[in-house]
PQR file with spaces between the fields and no chain letter, atoms N, CA, C, O and H, PARSE charges and radii, in Angstrom:
ATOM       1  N    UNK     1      12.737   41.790  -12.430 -0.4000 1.5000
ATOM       2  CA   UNK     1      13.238   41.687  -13.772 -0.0000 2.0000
ATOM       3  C    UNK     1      13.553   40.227  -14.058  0.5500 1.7000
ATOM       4  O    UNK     1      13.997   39.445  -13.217 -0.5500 1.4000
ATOM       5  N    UNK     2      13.293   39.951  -15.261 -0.4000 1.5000
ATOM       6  CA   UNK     2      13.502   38.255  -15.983 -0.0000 2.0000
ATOM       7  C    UNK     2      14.465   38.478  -16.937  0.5500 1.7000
ATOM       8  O    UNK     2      14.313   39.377  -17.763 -0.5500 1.4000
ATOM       9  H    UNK     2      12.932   40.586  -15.944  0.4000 1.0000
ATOM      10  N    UNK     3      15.272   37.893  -16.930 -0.4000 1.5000
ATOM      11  CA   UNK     3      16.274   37.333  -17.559 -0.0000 2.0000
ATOM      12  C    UNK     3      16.331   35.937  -18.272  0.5500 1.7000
ATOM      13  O    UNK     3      16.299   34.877  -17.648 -0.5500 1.4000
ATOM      14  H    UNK     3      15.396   37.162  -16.258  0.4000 1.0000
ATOM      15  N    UNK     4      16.438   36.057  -19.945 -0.4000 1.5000
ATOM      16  CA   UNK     4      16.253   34.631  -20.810 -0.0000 2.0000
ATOM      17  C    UNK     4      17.381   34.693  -22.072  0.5500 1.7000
ATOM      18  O    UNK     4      17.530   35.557  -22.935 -0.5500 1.4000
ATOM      19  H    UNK     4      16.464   36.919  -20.452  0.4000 1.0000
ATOM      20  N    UNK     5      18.046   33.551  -21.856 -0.4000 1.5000
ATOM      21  CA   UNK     5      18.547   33.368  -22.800 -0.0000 2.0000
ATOM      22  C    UNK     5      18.184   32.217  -23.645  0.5500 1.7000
ATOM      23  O    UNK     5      18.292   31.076  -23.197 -0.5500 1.4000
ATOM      24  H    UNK     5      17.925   32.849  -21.155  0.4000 1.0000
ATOM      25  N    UNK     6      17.695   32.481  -25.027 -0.4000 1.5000
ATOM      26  CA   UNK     6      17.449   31.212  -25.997 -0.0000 2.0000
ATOM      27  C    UNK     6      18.802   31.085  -26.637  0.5500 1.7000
ATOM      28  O    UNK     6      19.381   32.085  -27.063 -0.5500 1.4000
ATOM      29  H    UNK     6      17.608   33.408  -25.392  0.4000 1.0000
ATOM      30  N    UNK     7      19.381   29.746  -26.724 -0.4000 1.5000
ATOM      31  CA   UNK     7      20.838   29.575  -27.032 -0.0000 2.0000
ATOM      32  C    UNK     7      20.435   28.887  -28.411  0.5500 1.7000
ATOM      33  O    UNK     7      21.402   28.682  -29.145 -0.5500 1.4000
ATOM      34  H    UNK     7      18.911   28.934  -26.378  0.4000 1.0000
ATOM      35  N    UNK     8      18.999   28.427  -28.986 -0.4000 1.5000
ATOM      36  CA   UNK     8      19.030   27.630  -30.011 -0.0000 2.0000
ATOM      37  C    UNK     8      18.647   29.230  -31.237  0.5500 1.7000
ATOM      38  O    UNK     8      19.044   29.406  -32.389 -0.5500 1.4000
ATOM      39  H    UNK     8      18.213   28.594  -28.390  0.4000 1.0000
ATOM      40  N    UNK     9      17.871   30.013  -30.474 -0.4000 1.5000
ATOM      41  CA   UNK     9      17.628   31.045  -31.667 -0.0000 2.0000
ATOM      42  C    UNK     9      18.832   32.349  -31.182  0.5500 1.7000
ATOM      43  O    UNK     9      19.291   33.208  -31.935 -0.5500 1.4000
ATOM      44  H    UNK     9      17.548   29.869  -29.539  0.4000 1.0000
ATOM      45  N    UNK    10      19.113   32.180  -29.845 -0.4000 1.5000
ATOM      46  CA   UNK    10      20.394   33.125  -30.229 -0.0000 2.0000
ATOM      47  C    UNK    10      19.792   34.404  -30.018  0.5500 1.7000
ATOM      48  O    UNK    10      19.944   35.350  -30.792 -0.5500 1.4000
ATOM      49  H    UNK    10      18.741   31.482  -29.233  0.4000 1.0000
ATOM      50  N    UNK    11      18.959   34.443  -28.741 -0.4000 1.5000
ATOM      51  CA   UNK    11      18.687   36.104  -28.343 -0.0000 2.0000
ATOM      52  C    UNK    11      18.600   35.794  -26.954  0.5500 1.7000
ATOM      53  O    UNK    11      18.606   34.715  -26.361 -0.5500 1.4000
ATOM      54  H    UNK    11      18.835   33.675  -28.113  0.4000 1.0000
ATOM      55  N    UNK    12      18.491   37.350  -26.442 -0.4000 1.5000
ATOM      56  CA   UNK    12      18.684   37.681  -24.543 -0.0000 2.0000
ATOM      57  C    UNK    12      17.579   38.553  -24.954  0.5500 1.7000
ATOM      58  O    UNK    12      17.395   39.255  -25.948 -0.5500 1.4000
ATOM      59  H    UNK    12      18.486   38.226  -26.923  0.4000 1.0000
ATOM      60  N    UNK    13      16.662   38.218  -23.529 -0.4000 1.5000
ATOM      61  CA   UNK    13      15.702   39.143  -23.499 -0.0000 2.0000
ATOM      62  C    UNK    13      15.626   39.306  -22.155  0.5500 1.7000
ATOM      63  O    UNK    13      15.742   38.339  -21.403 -0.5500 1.4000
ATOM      64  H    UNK    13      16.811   37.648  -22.721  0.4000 1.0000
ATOM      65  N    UNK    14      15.341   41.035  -21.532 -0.4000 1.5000
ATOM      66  CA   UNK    14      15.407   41.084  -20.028 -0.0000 2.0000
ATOM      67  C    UNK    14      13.680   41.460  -20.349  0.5500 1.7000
ATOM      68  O    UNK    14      13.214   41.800  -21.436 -0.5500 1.4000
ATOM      69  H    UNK    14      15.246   41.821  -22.143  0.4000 1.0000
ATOM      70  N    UNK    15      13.093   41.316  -19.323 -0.4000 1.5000
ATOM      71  CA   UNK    15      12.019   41.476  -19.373 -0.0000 2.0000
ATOM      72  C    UNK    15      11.363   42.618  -17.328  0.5500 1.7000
ATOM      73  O    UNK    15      11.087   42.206  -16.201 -0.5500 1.4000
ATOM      74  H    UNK    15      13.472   41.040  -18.440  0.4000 1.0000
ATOM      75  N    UNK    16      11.404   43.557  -17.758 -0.4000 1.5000
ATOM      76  CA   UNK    16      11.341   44.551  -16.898 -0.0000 2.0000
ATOM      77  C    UNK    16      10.314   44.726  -15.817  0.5500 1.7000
ATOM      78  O    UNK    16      10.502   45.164  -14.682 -0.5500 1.4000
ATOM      79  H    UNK    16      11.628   43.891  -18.673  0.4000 1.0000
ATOM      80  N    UNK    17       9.204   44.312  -16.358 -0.4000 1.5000
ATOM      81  CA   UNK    17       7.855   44.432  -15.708 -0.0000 2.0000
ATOM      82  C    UNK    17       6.978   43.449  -16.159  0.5500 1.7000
ATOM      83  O    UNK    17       7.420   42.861  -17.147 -0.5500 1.4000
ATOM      84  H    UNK    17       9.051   43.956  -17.280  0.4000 1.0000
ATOM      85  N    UNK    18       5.797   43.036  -15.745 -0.4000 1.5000
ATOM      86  CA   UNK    18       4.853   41.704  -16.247 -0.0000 2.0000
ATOM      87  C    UNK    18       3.543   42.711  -16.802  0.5500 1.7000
ATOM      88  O    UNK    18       2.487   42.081  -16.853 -0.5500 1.4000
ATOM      89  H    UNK    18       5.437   43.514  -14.943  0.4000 1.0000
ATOM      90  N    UNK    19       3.440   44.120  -17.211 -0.4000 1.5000
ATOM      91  CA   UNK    19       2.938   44.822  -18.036 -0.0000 2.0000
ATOM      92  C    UNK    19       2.583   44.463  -19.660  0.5500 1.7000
ATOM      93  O    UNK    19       3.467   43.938  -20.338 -0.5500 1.4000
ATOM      94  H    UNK    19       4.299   44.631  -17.169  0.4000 1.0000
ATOM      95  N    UNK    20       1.165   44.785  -20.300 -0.4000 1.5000
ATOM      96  CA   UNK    20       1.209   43.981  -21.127 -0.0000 2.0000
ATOM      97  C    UNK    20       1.538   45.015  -22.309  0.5500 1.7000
ATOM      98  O    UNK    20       1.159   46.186  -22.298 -0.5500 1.4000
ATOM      99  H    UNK    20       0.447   45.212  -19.750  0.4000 1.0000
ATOM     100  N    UNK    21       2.470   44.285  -23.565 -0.4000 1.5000
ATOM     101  CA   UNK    21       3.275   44.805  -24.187 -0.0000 2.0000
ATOM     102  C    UNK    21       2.427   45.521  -25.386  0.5500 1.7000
ATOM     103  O    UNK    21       1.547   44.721  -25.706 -0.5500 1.4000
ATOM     104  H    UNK    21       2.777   43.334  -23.574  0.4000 1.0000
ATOM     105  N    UNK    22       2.359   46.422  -25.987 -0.4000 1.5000
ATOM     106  CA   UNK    22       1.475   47.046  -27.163 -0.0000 2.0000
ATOM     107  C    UNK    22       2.343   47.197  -27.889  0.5500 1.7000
ATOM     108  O    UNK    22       1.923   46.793  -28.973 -0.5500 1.4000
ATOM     109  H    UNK    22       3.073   47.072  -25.726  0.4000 1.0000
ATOM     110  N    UNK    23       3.386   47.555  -28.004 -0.4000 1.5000
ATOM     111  CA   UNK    23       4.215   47.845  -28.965 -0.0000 2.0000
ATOM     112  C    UNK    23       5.343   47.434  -28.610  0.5500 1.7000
ATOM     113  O    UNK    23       5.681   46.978  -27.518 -0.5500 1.4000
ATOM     114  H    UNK    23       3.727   47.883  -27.123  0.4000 1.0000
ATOM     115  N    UNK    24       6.317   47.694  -30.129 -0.4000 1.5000
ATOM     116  CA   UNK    24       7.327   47.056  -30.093 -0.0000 2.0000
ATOM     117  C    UNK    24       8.586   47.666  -31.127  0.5500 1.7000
ATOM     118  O    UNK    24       8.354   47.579  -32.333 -0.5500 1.4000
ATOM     119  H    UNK    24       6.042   48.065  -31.016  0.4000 1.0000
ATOM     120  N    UNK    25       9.454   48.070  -30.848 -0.4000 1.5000
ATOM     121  CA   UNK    25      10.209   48.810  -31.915 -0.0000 2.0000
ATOM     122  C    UNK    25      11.866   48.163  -32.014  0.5500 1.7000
ATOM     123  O    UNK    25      12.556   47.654  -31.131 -0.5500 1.4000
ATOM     124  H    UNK    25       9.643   48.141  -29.869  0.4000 1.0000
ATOM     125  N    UNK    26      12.197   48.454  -33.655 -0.4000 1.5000
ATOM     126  CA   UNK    26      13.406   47.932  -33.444 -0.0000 2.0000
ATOM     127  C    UNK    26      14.500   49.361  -33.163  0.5500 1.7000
ATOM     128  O    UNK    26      14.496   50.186  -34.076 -0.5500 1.4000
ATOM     129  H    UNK    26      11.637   48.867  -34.373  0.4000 1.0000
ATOM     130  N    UNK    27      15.030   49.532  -32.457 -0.4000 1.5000
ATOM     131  CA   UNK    27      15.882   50.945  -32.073 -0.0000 2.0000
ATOM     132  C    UNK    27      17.397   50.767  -33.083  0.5500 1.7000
ATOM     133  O    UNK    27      18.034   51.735  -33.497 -0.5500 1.4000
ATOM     134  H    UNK    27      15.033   48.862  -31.715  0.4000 1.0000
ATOM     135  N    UNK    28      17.719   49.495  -33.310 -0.4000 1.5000
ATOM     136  CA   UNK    28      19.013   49.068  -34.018 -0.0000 2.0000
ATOM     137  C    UNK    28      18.908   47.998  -34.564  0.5500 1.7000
ATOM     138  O    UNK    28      17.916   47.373  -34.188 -0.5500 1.4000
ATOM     139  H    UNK    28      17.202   48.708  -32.973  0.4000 1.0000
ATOM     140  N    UNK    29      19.605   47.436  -35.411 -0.4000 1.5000
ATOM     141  CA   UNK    29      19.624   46.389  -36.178 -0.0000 2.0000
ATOM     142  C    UNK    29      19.696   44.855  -34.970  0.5500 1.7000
ATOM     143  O    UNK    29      20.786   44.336  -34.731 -0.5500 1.4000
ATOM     144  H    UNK    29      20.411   47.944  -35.717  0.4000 1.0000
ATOM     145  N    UNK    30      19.014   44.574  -34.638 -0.4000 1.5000
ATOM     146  CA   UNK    30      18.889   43.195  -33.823 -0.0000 2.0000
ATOM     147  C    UNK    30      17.973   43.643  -32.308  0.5500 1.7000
ATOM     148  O    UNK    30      17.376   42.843  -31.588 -0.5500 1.4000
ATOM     149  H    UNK    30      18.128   44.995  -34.833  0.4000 1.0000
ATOM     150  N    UNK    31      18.068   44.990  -32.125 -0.4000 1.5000
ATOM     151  CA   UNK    31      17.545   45.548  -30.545 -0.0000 2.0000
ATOM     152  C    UNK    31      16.569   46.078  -30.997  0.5500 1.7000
ATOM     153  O    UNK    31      16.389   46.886  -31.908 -0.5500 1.4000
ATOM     154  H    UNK    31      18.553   45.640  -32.710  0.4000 1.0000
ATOM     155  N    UNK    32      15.571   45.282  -29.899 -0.4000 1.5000
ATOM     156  CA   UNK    32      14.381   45.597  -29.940 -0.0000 2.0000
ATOM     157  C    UNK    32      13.875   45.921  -28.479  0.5500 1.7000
ATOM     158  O    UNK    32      14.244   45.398  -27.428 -0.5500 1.4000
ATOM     159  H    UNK    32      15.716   44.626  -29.159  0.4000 1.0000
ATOM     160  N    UNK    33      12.794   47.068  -28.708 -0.4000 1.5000
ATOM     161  CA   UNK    33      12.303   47.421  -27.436 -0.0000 2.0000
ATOM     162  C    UNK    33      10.962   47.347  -27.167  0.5500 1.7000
ATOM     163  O    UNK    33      10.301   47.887  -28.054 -0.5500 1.4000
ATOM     164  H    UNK    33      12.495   47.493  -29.563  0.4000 1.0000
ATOM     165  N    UNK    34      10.217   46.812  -26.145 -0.4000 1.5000
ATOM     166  CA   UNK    34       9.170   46.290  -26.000 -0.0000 2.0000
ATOM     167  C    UNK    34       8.611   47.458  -24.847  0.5500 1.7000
ATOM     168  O    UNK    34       9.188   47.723  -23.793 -0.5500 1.4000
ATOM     169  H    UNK    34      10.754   46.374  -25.425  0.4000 1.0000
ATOM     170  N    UNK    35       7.336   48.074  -25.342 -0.4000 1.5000
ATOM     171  CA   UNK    35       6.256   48.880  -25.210 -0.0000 2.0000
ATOM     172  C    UNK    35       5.179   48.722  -24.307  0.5500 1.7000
ATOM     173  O    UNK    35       4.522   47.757  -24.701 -0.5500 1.4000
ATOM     174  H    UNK    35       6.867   47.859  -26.198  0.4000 1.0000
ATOM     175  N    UNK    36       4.568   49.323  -23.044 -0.4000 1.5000
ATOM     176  CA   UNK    36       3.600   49.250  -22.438 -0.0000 2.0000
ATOM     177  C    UNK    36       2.645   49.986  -22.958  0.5500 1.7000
ATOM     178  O    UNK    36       2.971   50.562  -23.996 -0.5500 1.4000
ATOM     179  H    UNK    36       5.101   50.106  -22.724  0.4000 1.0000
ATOM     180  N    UNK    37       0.865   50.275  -22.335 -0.4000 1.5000
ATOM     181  CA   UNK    37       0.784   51.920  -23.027 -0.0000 2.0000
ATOM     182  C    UNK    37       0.899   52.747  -22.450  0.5500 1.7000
ATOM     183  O    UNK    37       0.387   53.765  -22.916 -0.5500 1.4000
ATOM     184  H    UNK    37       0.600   49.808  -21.492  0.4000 1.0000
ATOM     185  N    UNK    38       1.456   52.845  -21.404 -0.4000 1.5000
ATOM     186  CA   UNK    38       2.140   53.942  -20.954 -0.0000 2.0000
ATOM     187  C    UNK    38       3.277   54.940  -21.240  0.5500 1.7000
ATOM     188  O    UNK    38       3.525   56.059  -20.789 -0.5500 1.4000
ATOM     189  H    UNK    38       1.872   52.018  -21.026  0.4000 1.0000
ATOM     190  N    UNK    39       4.150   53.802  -22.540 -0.4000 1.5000
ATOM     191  CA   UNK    39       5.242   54.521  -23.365 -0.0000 2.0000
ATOM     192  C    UNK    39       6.053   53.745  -22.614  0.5500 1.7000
ATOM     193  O    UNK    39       7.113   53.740  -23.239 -0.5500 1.4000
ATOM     194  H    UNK    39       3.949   52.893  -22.906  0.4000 1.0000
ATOM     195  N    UNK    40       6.170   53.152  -21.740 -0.4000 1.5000
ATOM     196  CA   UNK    40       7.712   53.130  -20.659 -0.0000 2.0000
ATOM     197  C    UNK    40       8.234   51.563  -21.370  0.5500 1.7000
ATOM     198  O    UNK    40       7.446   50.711  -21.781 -0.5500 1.4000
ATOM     199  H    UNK    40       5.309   53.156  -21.232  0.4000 1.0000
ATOM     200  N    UNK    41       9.099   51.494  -21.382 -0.4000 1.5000
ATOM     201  CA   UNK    41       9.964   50.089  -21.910 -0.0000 2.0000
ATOM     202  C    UNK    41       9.729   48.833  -20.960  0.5500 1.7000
ATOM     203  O    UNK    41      10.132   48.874  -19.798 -0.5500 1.4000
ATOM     204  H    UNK    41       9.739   52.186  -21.049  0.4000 1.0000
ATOM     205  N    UNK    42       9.133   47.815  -21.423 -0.4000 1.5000
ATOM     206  CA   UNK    42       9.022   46.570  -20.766 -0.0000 2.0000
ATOM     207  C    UNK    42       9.879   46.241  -20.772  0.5500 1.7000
ATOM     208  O    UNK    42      10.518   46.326  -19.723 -0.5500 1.4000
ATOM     209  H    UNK    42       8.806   47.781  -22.367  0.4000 1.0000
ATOM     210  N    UNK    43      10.466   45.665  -21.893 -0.4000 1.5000
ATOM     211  CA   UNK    43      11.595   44.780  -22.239 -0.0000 2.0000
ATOM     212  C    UNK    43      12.604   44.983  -23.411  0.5500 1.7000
ATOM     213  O    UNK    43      12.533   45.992  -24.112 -0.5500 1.4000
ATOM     214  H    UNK    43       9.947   45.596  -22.745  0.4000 1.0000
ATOM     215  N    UNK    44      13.369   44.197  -23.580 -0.4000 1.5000
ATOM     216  CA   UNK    44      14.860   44.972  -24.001 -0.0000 2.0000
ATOM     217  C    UNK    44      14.855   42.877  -25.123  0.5500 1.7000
ATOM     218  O    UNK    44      14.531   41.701  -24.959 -0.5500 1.4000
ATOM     219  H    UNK    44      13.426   43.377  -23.010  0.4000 1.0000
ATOM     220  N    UNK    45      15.312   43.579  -25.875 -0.4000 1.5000
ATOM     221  CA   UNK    45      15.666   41.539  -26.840 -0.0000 2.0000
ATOM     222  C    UNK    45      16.512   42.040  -27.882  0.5500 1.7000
ATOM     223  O    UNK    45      16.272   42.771  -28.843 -0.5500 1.4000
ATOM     224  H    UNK    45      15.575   44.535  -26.008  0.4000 1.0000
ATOM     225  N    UNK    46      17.656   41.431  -27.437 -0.4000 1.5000
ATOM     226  CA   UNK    46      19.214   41.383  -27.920 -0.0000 2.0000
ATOM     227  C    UNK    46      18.978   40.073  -28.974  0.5500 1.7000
ATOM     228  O    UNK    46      18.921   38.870  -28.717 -0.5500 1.4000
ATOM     229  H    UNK    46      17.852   40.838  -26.656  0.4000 1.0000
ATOM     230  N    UNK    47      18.873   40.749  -30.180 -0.4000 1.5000
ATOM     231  CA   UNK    47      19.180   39.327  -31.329 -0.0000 2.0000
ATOM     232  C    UNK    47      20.867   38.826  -31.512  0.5500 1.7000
ATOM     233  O    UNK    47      21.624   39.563  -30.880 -0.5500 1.4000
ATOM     234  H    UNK    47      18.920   41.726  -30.389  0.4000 1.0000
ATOM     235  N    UNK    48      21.426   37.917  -32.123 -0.4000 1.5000
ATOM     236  CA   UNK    48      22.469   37.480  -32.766 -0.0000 2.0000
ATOM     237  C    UNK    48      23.254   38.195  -31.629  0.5500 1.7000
ATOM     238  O    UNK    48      23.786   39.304  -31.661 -0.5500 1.4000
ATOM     239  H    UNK    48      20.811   37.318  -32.636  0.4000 1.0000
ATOM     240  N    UNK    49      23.191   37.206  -30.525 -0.4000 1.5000
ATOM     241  CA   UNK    49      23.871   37.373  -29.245 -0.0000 2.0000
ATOM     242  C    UNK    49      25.230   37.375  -29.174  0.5500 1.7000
ATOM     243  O    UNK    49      25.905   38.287  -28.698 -0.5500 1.4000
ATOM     244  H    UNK    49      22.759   36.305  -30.499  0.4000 1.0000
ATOM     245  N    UNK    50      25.808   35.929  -29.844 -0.4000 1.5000
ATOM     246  CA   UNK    50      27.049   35.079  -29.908 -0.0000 2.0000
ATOM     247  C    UNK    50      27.773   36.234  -30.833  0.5500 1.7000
ATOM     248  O    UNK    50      28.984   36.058  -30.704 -0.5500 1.4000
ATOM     249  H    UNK    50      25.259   35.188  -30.231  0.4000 1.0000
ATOM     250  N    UNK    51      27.522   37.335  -31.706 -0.4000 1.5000
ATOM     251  CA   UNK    51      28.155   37.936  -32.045 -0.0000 2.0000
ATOM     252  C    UNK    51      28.444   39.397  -31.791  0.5500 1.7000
ATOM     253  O    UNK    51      29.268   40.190  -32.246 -0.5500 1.4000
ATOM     254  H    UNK    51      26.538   37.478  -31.811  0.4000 1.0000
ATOM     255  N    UNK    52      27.424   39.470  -30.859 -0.4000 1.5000
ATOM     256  CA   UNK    52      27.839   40.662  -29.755 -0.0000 2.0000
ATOM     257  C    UNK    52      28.653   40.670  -28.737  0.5500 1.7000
ATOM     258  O    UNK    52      29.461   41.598  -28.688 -0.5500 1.4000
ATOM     259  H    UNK    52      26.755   38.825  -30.489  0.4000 1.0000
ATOM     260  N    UNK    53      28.657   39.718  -27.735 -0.4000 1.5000
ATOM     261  CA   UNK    53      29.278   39.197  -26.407 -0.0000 2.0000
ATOM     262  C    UNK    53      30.214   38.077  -26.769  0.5500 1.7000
ATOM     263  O    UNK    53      29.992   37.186  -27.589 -0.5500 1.4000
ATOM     264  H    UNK    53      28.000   38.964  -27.775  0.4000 1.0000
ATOM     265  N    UNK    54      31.774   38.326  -25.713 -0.4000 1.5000
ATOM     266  CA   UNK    54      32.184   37.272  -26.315 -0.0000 2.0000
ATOM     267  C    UNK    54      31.762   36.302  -25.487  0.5500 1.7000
ATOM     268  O    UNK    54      31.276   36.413  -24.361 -0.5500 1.4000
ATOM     269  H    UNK    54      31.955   39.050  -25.046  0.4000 1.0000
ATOM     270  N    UNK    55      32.078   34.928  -26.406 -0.4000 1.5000
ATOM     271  CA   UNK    55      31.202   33.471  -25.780 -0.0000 2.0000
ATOM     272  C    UNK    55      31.630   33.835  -24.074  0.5500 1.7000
ATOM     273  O    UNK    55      30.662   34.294  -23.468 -0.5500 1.4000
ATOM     274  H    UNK    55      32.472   34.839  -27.321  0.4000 1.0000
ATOM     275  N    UNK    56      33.113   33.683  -23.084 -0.4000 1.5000
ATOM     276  CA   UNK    56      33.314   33.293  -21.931 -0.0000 2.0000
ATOM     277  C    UNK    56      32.256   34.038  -21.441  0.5500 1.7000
ATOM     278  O    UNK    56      31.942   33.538  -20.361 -0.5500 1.4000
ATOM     279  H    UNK    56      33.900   33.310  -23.576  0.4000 1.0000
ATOM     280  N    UNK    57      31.119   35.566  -21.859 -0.4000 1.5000
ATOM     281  CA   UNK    57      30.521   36.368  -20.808 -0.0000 2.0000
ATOM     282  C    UNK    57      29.169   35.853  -20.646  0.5500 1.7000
ATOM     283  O    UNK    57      28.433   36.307  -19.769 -0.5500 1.4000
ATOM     284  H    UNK    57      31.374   35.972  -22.736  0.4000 1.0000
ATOM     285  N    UNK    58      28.731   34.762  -21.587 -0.4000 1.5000
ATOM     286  CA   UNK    58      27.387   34.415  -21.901 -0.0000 2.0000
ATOM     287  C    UNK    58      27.131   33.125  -20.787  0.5500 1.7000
ATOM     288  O    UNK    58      25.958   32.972  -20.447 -0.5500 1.4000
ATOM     289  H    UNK    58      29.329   34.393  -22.299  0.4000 1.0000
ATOM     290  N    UNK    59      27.972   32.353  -20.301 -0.4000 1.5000
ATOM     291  CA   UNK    59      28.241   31.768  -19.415 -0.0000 2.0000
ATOM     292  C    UNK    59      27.947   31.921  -18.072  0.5500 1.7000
ATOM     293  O    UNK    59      27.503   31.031  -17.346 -0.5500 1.4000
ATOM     294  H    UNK    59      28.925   32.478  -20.577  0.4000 1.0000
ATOM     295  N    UNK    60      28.148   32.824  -17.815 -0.4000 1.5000
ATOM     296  CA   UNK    60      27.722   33.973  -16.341 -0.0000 2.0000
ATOM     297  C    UNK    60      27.392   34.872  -16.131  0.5500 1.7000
ATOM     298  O    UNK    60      28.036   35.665  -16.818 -0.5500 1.4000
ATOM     299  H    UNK    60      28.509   33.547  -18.404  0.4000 1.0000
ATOM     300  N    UNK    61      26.542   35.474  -15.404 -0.4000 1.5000
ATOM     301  CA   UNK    61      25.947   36.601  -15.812 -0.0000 2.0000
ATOM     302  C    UNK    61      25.913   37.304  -14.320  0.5500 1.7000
ATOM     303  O    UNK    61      25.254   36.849  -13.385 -0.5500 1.4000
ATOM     304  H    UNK    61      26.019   34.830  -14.846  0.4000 1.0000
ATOM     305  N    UNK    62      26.661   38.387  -14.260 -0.4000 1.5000
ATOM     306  CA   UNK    62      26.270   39.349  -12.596 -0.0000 2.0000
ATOM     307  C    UNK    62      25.875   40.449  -12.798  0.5500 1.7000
ATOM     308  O    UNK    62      26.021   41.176  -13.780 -0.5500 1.4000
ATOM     309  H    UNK    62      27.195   38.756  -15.020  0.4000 1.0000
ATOM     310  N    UNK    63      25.241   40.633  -11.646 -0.4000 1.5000
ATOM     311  CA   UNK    63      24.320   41.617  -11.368 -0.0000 2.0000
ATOM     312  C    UNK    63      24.869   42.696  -10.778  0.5500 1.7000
ATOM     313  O    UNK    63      25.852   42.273  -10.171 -0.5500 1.4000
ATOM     314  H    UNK    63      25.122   40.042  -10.848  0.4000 1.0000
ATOM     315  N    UNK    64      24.781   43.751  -10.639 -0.4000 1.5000
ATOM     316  CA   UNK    64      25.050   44.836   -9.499 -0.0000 2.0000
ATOM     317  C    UNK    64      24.060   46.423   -9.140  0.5500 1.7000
ATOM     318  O    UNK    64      23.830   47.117  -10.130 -0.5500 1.4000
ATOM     319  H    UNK    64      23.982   44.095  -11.132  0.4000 1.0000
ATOM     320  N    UNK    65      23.710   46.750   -8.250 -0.4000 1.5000
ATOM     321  CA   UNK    65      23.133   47.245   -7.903 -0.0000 2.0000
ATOM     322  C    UNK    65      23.658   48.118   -6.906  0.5500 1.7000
ATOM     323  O    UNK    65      24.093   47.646   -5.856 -0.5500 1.4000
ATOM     324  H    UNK    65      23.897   46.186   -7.445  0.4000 1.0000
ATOM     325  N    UNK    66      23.665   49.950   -7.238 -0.4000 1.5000
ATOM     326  CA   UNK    66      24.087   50.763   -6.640 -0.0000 2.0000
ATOM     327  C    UNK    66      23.220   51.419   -6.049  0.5500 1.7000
ATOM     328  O    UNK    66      23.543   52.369   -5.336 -0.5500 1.4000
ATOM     329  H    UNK    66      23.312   50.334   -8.091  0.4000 1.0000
């Protein structure tokens, strides 16, 4: 999985697999979900970041895995 943050346009995008994307949907107002053709979700892109998260969490970012 890839992890990007653009701080000048102000989105997070995880990017799941290196599958190539066909589609693309917005599920909510700024979230968008990115399409293989298999149906299964590539990737995930969080618009208007800075007003979702507060600023101290954008700074660092952890992982965890159960």
């Amino acid at each position: 999985m890839k992890v990007h943050f653009d701080e000048k346009s102000d989105a997070l995008y995880f990017r799941l697999d290196d599958s190539k994307i066909i589609e693309s949907e917005e599920v909510k107002p700024g979230v968008i979900l990115d399409f293989n053709a298999k149906k299964q979700v590539v990737g995930v892109e969080i618009l208007n970041v800075k007003k979702r998260v507060p600023a101290a969490s954008l700074k660092e970012m952890k992982f965890e895995v159960a």
